[in-house]
N, C-alpha and C positions, 0 to 999 in steps of 0.2 A: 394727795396731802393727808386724807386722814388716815393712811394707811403710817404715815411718819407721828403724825399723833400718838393714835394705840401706840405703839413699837416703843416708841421715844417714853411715856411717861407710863406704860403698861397698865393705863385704864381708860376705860370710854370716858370722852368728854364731849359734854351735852352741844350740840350748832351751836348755841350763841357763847358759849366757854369760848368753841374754835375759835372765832373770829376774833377773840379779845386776846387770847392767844398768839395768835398769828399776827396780831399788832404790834406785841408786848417782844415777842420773841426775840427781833434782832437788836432789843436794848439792853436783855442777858448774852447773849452771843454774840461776840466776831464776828467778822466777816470770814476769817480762816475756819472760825469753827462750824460754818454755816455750810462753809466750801465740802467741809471733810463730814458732815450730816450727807448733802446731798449726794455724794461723793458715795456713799454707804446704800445708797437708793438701789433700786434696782433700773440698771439702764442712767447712772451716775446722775440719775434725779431728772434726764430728759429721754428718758423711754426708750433709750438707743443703748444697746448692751456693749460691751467690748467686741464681742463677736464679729458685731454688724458693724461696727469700727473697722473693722480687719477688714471684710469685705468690703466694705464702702472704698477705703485706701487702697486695696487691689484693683478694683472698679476705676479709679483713678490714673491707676498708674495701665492699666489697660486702654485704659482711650485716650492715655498720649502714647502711646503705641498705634494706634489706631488712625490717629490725627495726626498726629507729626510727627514718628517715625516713619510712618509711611513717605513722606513728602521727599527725603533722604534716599528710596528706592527709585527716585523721577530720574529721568535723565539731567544730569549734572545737579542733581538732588545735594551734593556736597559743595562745589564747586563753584557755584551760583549762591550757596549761603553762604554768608559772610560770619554767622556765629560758629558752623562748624568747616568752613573749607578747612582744608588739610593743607599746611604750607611744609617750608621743608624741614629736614631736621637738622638741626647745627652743622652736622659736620657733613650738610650737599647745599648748605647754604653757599658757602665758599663756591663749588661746585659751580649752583649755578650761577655767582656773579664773575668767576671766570669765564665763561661758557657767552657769558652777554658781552666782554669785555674784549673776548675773540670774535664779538657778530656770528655765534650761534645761536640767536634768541627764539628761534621757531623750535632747537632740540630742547632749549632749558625751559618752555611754553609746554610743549609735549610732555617732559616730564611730571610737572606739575599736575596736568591734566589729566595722568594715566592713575598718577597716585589716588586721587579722586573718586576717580571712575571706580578702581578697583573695591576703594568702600562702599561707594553706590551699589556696587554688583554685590558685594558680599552681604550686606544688611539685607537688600534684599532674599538673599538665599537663607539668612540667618534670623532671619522676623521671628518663625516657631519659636528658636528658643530664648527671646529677649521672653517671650507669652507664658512658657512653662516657667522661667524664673521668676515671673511676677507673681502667678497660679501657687507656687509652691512655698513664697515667702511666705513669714509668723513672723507677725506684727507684736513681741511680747510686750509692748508699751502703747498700745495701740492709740492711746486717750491722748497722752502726750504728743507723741507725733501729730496725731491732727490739730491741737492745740500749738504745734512748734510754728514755725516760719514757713514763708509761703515755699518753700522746695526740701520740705522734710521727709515726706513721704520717698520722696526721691531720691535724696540723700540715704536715705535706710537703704534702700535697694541698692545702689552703689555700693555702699559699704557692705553690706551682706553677698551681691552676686557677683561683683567686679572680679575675684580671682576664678571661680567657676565660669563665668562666661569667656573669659580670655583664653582656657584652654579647647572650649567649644568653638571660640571664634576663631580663635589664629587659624589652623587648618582652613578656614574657611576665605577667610583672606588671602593664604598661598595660591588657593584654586582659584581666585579672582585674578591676582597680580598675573598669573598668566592667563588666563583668559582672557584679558582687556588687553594682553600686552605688554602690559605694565613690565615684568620680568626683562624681557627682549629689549624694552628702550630704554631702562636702566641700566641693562649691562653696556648698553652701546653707548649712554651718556657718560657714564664711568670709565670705561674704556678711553673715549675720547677725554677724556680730561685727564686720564692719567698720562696720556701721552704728549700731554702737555708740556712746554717746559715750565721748570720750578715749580711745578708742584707735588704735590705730598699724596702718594697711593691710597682710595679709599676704597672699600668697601661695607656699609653701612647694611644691616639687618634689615630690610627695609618691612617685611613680613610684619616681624615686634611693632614694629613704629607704628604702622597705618594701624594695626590691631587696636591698638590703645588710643591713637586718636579718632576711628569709627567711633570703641566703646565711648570716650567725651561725647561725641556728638549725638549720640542716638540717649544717652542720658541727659545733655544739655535739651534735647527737643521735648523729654517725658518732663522733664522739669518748666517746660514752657506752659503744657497744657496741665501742670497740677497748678500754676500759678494762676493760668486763666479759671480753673474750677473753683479753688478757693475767693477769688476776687470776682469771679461774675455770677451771679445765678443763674442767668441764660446759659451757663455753660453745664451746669448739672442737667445733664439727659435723660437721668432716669430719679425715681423715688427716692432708690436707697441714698444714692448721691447728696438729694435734698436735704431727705433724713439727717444724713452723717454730716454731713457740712455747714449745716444750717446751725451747729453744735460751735463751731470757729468763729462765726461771724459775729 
């Protein structure tokens, strides 16, 4: 504070001046002018610089990575959660209520299942680079964001990495869809259904789809554990955490 003093009125003023000052102060000033004083401080008037802003929110978005993206590479990690299972896409919706309608229900179970699987596999394989895009994001607003709502930090990420990770991911999903299977029982589900009578020939991108709803899911889980950091203290694990969070609350 008497560093705001000198600076502010450009001469020393005596201890008992300060205090009569510091009294007086907020009945010349706003509230908004008081904001945009401390605002000018260094470390925005609580000791914590923009810098350590940025780290503090990558730190964040790292240990929901850590904590609940990981929970998504378990077995049926997708498919068991109900925030992110993978249901179908419009047009194998159809699909599969023909498929139950005919008493296929163990091919149109299978299906569902492999979809799944295959995100599970692939997040898995794909963890590194959910970690490099967190590592490499610039937080240019770094105050506000931690100031925004409780999935903002997250939301930045999303919006910033969501086109670069998709073309990191997809390939990585092709490689899963066959490896679980998934490939093999969709052709055979599709297959079977087109030989159906009355109905309508599909074949859906299924690669695209699951890509994009992994990405939801593995951004819905980083969004779970920025909400618990923000609203628990127990959940900031380390200092800077404290530091930087302790700023929101």
């Amino acid at each position: 504070m008497v560093w705001f003093l000198i600076d502010t009125f450009g001469k020393t003023i005596t201890p008992m001046k300060k205090i009569y000052l510091l009294v007086l102060l907020p009945i010349f000033l706003g509230c908004a002018e008081l904001q945009d004083i401390a605002n000018q401080m260094p470390g925005g008037g609580y000791g914590v610089t923009n810098a350590e802003i940025g780290s503090g929110l990558r730190q964040a978005l790292d240990q929901g990575i850590d904590k609940q993206v990981t929970k998504l590479t378990q077995e049926n990690g997708f498919f068991d959660n109900e925030l992110v299972r993978i249901g179908l896409p419009p047009e194998l919706q159809k699909v599969d209520k023909t498929l139950r309608d005919f008493g296929l229900n163990s091919l149109a179970d299978e299906g569902l299942r492999v979809l799944n699987r295959a995100a599970e596999d692939a997040v898995k394989e794909a963890t590194p680079i959910f970690v490099t895009a967190v590592q490499e994001i610039t937080f240019n607003d770094a105050r506000n964001i931690l100031l925004g709502n409780e999935t903002a930090a997250t939301f930045y990420l999303t919006e910033k990495t969501s086109a670069p990770l998709y073309s990191k991911f997809n390939p990585v999903i092709k490689t899963s869809l066959d490896k679980v299977g998934a490939t093999e029982v969709w052709t055979n589900i599709i297959n079977r259904y087109n030989e159906l009578p009355l109905t309508s020939k599909v074949n859906p991108d299924l690669a695209d789809y699951v890509t994009n709803e992994a990405l939801e899911g593995v951004f819905t889980m980083i969004a779970i554990e920025e909400q618990a950091i923000r609203t628990n203290v127990g959940a900031r694990t380390t200092q800077l955490l404290q530091r930087v969070f302790a700023l929101q609350d």
